[in-house]
KOLPAVO-230629 format. One record per residue (C-alpha): residue in three letters; x, y, z. Coordinates in steps of 0.25 Angstrom, whole numbers, padded with zeros to 4 digits, always signed. Last residue first. Example, Ala and Ser with C-alpha at 12.3 -4.5 7.8 and 13.67 -1.06 7.14 Angstrom:
2
SER+0055-0004+0029;ALA+0049-0018+0031;
This chain:
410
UNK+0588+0170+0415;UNK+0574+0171+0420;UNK+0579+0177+0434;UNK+0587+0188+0426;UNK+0574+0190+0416;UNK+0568+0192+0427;UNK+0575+0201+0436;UNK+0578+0210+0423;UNK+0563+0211+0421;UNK+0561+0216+0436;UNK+0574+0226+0435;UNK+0567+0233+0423;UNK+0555+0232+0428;UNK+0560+0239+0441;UNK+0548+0251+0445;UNK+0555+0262+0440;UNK+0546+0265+0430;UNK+0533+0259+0432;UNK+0531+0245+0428;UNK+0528+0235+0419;UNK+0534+0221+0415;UNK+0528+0214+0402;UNK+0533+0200+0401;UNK+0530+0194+0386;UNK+0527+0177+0384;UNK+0532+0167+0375;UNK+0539+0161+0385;UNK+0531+0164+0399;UNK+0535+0176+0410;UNK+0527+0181+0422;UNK+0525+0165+0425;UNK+0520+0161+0440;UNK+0527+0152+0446;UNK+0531+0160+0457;UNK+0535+0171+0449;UNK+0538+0166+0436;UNK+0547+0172+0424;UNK+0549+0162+0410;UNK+0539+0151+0410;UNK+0540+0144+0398;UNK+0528+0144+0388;UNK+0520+0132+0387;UNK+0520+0128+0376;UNK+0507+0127+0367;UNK+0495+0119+0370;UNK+0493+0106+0359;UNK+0480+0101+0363;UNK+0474+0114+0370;UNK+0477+0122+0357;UNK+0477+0135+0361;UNK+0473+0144+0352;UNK+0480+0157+0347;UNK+0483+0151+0334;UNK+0470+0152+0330;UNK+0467+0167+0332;UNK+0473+0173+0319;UNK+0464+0163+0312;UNK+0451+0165+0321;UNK+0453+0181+0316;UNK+0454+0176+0302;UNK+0442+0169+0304;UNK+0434+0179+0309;UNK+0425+0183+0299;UNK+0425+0168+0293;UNK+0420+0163+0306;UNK+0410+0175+0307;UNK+0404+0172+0296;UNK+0403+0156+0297;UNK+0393+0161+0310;UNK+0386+0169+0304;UNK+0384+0159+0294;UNK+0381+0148+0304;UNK+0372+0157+0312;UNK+0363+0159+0297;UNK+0361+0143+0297;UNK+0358+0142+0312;UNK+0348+0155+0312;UNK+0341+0144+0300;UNK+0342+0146+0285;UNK+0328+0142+0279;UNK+0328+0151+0265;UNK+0320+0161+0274;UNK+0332+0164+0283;UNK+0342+0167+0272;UNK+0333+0176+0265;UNK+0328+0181+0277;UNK+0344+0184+0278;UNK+0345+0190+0265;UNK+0349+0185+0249;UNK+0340+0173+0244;UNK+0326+0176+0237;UNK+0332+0190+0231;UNK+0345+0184+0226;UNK+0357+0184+0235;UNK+0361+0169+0236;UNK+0361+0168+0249;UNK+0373+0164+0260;UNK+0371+0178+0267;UNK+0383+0187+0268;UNK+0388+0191+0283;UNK+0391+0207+0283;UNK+0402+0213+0294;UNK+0400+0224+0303;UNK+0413+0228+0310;UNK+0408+0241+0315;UNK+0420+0248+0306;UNK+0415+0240+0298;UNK+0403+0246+0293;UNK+0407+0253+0280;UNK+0413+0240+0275;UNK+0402+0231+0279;UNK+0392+0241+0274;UNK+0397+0240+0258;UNK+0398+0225+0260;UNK+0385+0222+0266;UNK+0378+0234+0253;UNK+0386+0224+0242;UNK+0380+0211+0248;UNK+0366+0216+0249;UNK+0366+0223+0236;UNK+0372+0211+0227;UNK+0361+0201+0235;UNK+0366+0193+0249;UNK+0357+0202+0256;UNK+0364+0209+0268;UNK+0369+0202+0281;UNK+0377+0213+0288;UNK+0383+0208+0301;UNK+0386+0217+0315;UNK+0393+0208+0324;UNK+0395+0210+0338;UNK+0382+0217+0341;UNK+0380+0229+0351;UNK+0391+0237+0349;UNK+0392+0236+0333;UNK+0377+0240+0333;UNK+0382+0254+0338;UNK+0393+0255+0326;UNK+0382+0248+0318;UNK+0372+0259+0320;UNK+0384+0272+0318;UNK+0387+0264+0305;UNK+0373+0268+0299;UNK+0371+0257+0287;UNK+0369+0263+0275;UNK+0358+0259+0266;UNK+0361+0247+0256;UNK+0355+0235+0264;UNK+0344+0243+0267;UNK+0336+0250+0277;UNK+0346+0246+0288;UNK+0346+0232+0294;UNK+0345+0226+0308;UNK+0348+0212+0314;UNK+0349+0204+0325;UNK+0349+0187+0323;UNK+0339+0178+0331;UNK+0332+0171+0319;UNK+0322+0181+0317;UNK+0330+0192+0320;UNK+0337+0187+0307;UNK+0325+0188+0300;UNK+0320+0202+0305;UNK+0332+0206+0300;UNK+0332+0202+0286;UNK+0317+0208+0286;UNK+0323+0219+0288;UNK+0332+0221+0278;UNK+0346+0221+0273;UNK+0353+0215+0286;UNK+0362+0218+0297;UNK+0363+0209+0306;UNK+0369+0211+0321;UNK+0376+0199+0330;UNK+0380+0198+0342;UNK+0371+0206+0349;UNK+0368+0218+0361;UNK+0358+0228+0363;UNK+0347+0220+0356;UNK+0342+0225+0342;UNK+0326+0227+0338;UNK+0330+0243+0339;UNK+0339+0239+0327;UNK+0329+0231+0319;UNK+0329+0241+0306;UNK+0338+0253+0304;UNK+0334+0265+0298;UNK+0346+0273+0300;UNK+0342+0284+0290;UNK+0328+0283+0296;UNK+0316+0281+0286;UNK+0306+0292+0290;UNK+0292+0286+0287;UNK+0287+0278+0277;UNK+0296+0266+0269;UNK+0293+0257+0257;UNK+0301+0244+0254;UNK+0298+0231+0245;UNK+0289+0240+0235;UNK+0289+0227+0225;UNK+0282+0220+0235;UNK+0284+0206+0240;UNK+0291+0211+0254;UNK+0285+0223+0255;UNK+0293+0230+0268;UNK+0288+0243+0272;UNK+0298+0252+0282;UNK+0291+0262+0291;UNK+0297+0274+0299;UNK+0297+0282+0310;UNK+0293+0272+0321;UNK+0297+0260+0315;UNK+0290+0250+0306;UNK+0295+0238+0295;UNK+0283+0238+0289;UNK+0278+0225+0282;UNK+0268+0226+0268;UNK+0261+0212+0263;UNK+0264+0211+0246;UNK+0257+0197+0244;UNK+0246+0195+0253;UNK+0245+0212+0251;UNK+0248+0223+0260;UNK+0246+0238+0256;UNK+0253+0248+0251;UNK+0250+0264+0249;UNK+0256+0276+0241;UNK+0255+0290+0243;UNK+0263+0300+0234;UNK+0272+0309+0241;UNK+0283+0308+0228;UNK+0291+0297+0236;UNK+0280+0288+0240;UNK+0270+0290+0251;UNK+0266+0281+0263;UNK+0253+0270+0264;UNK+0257+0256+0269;UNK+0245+0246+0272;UNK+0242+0233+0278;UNK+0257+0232+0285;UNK+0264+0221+0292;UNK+0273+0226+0303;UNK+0287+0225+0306;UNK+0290+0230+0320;UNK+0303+0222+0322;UNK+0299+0216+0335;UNK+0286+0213+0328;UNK+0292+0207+0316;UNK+0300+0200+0323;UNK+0288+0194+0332;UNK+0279+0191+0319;UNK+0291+0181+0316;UNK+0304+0181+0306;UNK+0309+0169+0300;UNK+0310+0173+0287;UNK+0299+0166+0281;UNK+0292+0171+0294;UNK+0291+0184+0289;UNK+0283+0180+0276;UNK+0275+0171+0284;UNK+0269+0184+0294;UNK+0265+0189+0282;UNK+0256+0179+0276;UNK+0250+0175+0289;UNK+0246+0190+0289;UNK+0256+0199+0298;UNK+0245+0211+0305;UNK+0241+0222+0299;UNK+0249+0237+0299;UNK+0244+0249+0291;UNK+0255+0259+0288;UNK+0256+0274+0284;UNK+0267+0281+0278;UNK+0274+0296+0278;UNK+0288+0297+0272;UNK+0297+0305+0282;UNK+0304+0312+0272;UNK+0320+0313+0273;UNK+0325+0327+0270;UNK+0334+0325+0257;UNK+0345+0337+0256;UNK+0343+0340+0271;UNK+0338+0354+0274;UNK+0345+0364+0282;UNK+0353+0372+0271;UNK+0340+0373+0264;UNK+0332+0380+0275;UNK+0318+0375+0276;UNK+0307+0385+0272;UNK+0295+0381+0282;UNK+0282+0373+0281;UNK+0277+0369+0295;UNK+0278+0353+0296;UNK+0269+0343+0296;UNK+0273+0328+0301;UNK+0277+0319+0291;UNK+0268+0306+0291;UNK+0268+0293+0299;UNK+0255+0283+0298;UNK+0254+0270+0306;UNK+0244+0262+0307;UNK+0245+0247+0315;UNK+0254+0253+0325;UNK+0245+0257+0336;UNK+0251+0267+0346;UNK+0246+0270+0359;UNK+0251+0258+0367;UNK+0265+0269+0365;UNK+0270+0266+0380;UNK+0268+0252+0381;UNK+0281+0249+0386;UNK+0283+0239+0378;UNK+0300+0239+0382;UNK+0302+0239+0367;UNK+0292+0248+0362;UNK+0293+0258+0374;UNK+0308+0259+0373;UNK+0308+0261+0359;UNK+0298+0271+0359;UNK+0306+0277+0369;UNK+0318+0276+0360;UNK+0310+0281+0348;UNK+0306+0293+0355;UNK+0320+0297+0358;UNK+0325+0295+0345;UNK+0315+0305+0340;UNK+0320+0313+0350;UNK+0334+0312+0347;UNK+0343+0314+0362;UNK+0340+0300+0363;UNK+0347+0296+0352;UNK+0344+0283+0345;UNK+0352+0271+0340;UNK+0342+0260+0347;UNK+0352+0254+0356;UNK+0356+0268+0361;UNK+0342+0275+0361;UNK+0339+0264+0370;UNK+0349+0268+0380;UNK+0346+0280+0379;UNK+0332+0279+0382;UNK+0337+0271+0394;UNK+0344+0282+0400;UNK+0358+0285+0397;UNK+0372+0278+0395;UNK+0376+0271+0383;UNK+0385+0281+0377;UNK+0393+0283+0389;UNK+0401+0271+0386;UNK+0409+0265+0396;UNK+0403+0272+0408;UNK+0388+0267+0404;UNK+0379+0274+0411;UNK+0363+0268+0409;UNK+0351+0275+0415;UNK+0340+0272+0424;UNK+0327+0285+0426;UNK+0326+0294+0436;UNK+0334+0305+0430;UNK+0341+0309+0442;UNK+0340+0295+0449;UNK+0347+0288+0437;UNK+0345+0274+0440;UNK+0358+0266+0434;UNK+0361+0257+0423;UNK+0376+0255+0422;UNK+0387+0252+0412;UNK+0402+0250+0416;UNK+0404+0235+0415;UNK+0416+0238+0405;UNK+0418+0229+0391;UNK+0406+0237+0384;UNK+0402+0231+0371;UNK+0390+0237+0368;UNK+0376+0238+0373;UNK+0379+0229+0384;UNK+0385+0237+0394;UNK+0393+0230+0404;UNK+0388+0230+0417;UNK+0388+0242+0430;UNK+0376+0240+0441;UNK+0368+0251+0445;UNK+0355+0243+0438;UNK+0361+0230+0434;UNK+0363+0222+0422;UNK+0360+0207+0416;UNK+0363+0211+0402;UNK+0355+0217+0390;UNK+0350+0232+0390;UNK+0340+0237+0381;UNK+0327+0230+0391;UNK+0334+0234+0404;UNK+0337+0247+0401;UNK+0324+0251+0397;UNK+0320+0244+0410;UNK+0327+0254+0417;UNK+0322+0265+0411;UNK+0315+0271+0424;UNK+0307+0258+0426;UNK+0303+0257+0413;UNK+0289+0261+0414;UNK+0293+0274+0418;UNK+0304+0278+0410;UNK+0296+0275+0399;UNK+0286+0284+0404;UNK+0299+0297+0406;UNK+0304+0292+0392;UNK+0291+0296+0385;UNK+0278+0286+0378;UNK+0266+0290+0384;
C-alpha cells in the first residue's frame, strides 16, 4: 500500500530518499553545503529524528529547505506538502523513482479518467469562478513503438529509453469528448501513429502527421510544465524550449530541458526564480518562426529579473527548418550546438571581458614594481600606489601612530 509510513519503511527511515535527491559526498550528523542552491556556509545537516522516528534535513542558512524527506522532494518538484493532492504526487514520486514497487498493482496499458459525481446543490454566485476549469474525461489504449515509430523518434536522436523516462507512450486508441460533450475517438494508423505525453492528472496527444496535431484529456494544469521532475538538483545549464519533443532532443544529446504548454503561454516566474538556484544559466531556445522569435523576446523581458536569456537558432524559420529537433535532425552534432552556445556567451559577456582586460598581468612585460614606503622588518604596510587604512578605538593613538610614520618616512 502506498503511504508515507511504508515508504518510511523501505527506505531506511527516509534516509535513502535523501540520499537518492541529494548530490555530494555528505554525512549523516555531519554539517556541508547545501547543494540545492547556492549556499556559501557548510550549515546544512541530515540527522535522525528520534521523536518522529524518521531523518530530516535542518538547514540554518535557509530554513526553507529543512523537513523530512517528503519535503524535500516536494521542494525539487514544486509541491506542498501541506496540499493533499501534492502530497500523493510526491509519494508517488518517491515510489516511481526510487522503484519501490509500491503500486505493482497498476497497469498502464488502459487508462479511463471521468469527473467524479457530485450531489446536485444551488452554488452561490458570489463563490463561483467566472470559467470553472472542466476536467475532460478520456480514455487511452497503449501498444507497444512499431519499427515505424520507434524511427520517427530516432531521427532526432531520441531512444525507447527517453521516452521511457519521460513517460511518452504510443497509443492504439484515443476516446475523450469535444467541447459541446460530444464523444469523438482516434486511432493509430502507419501514417497518422498517436504518442501521449502521460501524467497522473492529465494526458497530452501528440499527432505528428495529423491535421489534429494536439488533443488533451483530463485536467490540464495552469503550470503544466513538462520534464521538470526529470531535472537533477543542480546544472549548469537549463533550456527552455517550444515543445516536447524539442526537449526530448536535447536530452538526448545531454542537455537539460523543459518547456510550458506553448511557446506563447505564460511562463510562471515563481518556476524560474527556483530554477535560477539550481542552474546557472536559464536559455529560451524557441522556433526561429515569426511566433517563436516574437513570444522569446516578450519572456525575456518579463523574466529578467531571474537573468534568463534566449539563444536564436541558425535556421531558416520555415516549417522544415526552425527548432532544435530541427537542428539535430539536419545532422548537427552536440559539438556543433556547444560551439554556439558557447559563441553566445562570448558575445554575452564581451563587454564584461572588455572592462576586465587591463586587469591582466602580462607576465612578459610585468608592471613596476611599486616602491616600498613603511616596513616593519621588511615587511611592507605601505606600497606607491597603494592606501593605508589605520583603525582603532577612540583614544587608542592612531593619530600619533600615523604621525610617527609619516615622520619616519619623511
Amino acid at each position: 500500500m502506498l503511504n508515507k509510513d511504508e515508504i518510511l519503511k523501505r527506505t531506511n527511515n527516509g534516509l535513502d530518499v535523501f540520499k537518492h535527491y541529494i548530490p555530494g559526498q555528505w554525512r549523516v550528523g555531519r554539517n556541508f553545503l547545501n547543494p540545492l542552491y547556492e549556499d556559501r556556509k557548510a550549515s546544512c545537516n541530515i540527522y535522525f529524528d528520534r521523536r518522529n522516528g524518521c531523518y530530516r534535513m535542518k538547514d540554518f542558512g535557509n530554513d526553507a529547505y529543512s523537513g523530512d524527506c517528503f519535503d524535500t522532494v516536494g521542494k525539487l518538484k514544486n509541491l506542498n506538502c501541506s496540499n493533499p493532492k501534492d502530497f500523493i504526487e510526491i509519494l508517488e514520486t518517491v515510489n516511481r523513482e526510487l522503484n519501490l514497487g509500491l503500486d505493482e498493482d497498476y497497469s498502464p496499458l488502459v487508462v479511463a479518467i471521468s469527473p467524479k459525481p457530485v450531489r446536485e446543490s444551488k452554488p452561490n454566485p458570489s463563490q463561483q469562478p467566472e470559467n470553472p476549469k472542466k476536467t475532460k474525461p478520456y480514455s487511452v489504449v497503449q501498444q507497444t513503438f512499431s519499427a515505424r515509430e520507434t524511427e520517427f523518434w530516432r531521427q532526432y536522436g531520441i531512444t525507447p529509453d527517453i521516452l521511457k523516462t519521460y513517460k511518452v507512450f504510443s497509443l492504439k486508441e484515443f476516446r475523450s469528448e469535444n467541447s459541446e460533450g460530444k464523444p469523438f475517438c482516434f486511432q493509430s494508423l502507419d501514417a497518422e501513429p498517436i504518442f501521449a505525453y502521460t501524467s497522473k492528472r492529465h494526458v497530452k496527444i501528440y499527432r505528428p502527421f495529423s491535421e489534429i496535431r494536439f488533443l488533451y484529456g483530463g485536467l490540464l494544469p495552469d503550470n503544466y510544465c513538462f520534464g521538470l521532475e526529470q531535472l537533477p538538483a543542480k546544472g549548469d545549464t537549463l533550456f527552455i524550449t517550444g515543445g516536447e519533443k524539442d526537449v526530448l532532443s536535447l536530452v538526448a544529446h545531454g542537455f537539460h530541458a523543459i518547456c510550458f504548454n506553448s511557446e506563447t503561454s505564460n511562463i510562471p516566474q515563481h518556476i524560474i526564480k527556483k530554477l535560477s538556484y539550481r542552474f546557472k544559466h536559464i536559455l529560451l531556445l524557441y522556433d526561429t518562426d515569426k511566433t517563436g522569435l516574437e513570444s522569446s523576446l516578450k519572456h525575456v523581458q518579463q523574466l529578467s529579473d531571474s537573468g534568463v536569456k534566449r539563444l536564436v537558432l541558425p535556421l531558416a524559420g520555415t516549417k522544415q527548418e526552425k527548432d532544435i529537433s530541427d537542428y539535430f535532425k539536419a545532422g548537427n552534432t552536440r559539438e556543433n550546438f556547444m560551439q554556439l552556445f558557447i559563441e553566445f556567451l562570448d558575445n554575452l559577456y564581451s563587454d564584461t571581458m572588455a572592462i576586465l582586460k587591463p586587469c591582466e598581468i602580462d607576465f612578459g612585460n610585468p608592471p613596476i614594481k611599486s616602491e616600498m614606503l613603511i616596513s616593519i622588518n621588511d615587511v611592507p604596510l605601505g606600497t606607491q600606489g597603494n592606501l593605508l587604512g589605520i583603525t582603532g578605538g577612540e583614544g587608542t593613538g592612531k593619530s600619533n601612530y600615523v604621525g610617527s610614520l609619516i615622520a619616519g618616512t619623511i
